[in-house]
N, C-alpha and C positions, 0 to 999 in steps of 0.2 A: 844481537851484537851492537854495541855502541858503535855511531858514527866519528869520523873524523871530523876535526874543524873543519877541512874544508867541504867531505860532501854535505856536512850541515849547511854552512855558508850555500852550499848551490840547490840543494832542496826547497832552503824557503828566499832565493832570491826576489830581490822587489826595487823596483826601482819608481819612486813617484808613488806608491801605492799600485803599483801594475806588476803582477807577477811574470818574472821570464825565468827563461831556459837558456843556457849556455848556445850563441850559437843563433839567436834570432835577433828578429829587429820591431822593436816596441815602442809605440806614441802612446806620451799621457800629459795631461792638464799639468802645468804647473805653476805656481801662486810668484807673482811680483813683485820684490822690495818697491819700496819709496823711490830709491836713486833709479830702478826701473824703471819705475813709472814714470820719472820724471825725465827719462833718458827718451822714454819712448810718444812721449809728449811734444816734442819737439817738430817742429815742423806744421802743426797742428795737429797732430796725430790725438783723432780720441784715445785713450786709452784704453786698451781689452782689459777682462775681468782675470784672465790668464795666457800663459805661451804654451806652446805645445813644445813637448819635446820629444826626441827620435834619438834613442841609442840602441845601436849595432852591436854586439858581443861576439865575439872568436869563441868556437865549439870547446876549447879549452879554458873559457872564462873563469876565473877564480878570485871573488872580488877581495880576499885576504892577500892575494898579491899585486905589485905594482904595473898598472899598462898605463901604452902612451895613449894618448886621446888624441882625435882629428876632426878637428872643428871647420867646417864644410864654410863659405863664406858664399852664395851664390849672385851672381850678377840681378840686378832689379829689372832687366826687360824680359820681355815674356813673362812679367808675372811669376816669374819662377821665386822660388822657394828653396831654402838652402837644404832643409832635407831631400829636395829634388835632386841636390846635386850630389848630395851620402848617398842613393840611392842609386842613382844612375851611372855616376862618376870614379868615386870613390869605393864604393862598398868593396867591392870584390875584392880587390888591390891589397887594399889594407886589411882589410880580415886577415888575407893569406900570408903578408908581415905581420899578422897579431897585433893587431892596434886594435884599439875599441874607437868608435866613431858617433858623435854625438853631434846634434843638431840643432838651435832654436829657431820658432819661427810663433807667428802671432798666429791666433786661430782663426784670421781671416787677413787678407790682400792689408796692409800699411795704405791709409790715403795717399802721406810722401813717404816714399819707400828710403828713409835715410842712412845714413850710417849709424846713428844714434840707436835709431830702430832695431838695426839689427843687431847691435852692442845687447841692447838692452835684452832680446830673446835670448841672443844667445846667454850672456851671462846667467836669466833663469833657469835655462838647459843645467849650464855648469853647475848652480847652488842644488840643482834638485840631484846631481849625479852625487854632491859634496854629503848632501843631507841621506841618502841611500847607500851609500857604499863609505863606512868610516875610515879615514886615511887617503879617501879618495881627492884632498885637499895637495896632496903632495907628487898627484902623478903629472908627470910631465907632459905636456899638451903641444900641440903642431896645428900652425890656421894653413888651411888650404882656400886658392880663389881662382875659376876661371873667369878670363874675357872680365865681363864688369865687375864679378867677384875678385880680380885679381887687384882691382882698384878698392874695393870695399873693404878685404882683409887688409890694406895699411892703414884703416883707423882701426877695425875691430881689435887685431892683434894687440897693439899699443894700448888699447882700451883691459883687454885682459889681462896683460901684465900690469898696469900699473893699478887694476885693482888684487894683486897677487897671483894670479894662476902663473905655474912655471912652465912660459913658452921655450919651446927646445928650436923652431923651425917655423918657416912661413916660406909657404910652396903655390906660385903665381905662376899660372899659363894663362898666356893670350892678352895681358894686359900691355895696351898701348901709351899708358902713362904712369910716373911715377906720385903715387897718393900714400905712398908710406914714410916717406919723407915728413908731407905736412902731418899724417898722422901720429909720426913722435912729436914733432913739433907740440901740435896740438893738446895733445892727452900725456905726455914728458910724464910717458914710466921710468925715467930715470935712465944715467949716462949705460948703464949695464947691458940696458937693452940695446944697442949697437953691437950688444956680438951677437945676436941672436943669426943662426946661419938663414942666410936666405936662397931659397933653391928657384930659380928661373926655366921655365921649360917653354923651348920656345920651336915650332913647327916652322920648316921653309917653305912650306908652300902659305904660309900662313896671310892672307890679305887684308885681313882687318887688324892683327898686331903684327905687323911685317916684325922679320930678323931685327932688320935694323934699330926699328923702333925699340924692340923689344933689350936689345941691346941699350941704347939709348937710358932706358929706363936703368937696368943696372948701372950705368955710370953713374945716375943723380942718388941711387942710394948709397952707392961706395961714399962719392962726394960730403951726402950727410953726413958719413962716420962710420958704416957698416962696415963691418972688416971679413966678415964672411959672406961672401955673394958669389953664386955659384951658378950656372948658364950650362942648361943641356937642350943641345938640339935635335930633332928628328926630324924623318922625311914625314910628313903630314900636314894638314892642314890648321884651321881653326880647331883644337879639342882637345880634350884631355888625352898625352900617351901614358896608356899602363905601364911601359915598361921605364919610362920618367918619373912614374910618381911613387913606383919601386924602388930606383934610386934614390930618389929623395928620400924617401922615409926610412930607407936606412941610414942615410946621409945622417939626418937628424938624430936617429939611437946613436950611432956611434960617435958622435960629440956628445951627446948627453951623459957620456958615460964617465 
């Protein structure tokens, strides 16, 4: 008996040249444009010969239809790694809202760990998701960032739209300054991206992004031009709440629609 398109599309999935299964979480090598390279040169960064990439898939994956994507943006201390923060942070959450969740990262520690840098991984994550899944150009994408990541994702975001990917949402806990401000500034994806919704999750017991601060920061993004900035708070400390970044990402489908 002939298959359907789609359980064709899910038998010989492949992403990067890595074969997956609906429903797991797969790293593979993936190759550098020029503007990469040159993005990720910066600071004196040697260049790597590849990024590694990390995409997550929901048990119902079906790459002939449209998902959102959640591009992990994670803080540079600790050494951490933004797929550290898909994995640990994110994964679960989102899967169970059906978002698929992808990751760049270099295949070893950044000298300066910039924002350039991780523009630049990320972006080969996205081209190698682009080049694996056809149409996958068109799906709508969400930066998440905690603590320094929540400073990081204001340039990356800006950096991904204004090289086309359509951002729906940008989802910051824990960050105690506003850096997506200079990041439109900066990378001027255009007046557009001022409505991009921004979701704020901010913890009271929280001491290194106090309320207030955290607050704070939403003023200077409204101030920019943001007309969607949105502030939820919970009892907890420093860290990601699951049950915040559930709202959020529904936050974000339901304007994107």
């Amino acid at each position: 008996m002939a298959k359907s398109g789609a359980e064709a599309a899910q038998s010989s999935l492949n992403f990067a040249g890595t074969t997956i299964s609906p429903g797991s979480t797969v790293q593979a090598n993936v190759p550098l444009t020029a503007q990469e390279k040159s993005l990720a040169a910066q600071g004196g960064n040697p260049v790597p010969p590849y990024a590694l990439a990390v995409l997550a898939t929901p048990a119902n994956f079906d790459p002939t239809k449209s998902w959102p994507v959640l591009i992990p943006c994670s803080t540079s201390d600790f050494k951490r790694q933004n797929r550290d923060d898909l994995k640990q942070f994110y994964r679960r959450v989102a899967l169970a809202e059906g978002w698929v969740l992808l990751a760049g990262d270099g295949p070893q520690h950044a000298k300066n760990d910039t924002a350039a840098w991780r523009a630049a991984m990320t972006m080969a994550a996205i081209n190698a998701l682009h080049r694996s899944f056809p149409g996958s150009e068109k799906w709508p994408m969400a930066c998440a960032g905690f603590s320094g990541g929540g400073k990081g994702v204001g340039y990356v975001a800006p950096c991904l739209a204004r090289n086309g990917c359509r951002i729906i949402g940008i989802y910051m806990t824990g960050a105690n300054e506003d850096h997506l401000s200079d990041g439109y500034a900066r990378c001027q994806p255009g007046a557009g991206f001022l409505n991009t919704p921004i979701y704020i999750s901010a913890g009271h017991e929280d001491r290194i992004a106090t309320l207030e601060q955290q607050y704070t920061v939403a003023g200077s993004i409204k101030r920019t031009g943001f007309n969607r900035v949105k502030i939820g708070t919970f009892r907890g400390e420093h860290e990601v709440n699951d049950p915040q970044t559930s709202i959020a990402l529904r936050w974000f489908r339901e304007l994107a629609k």
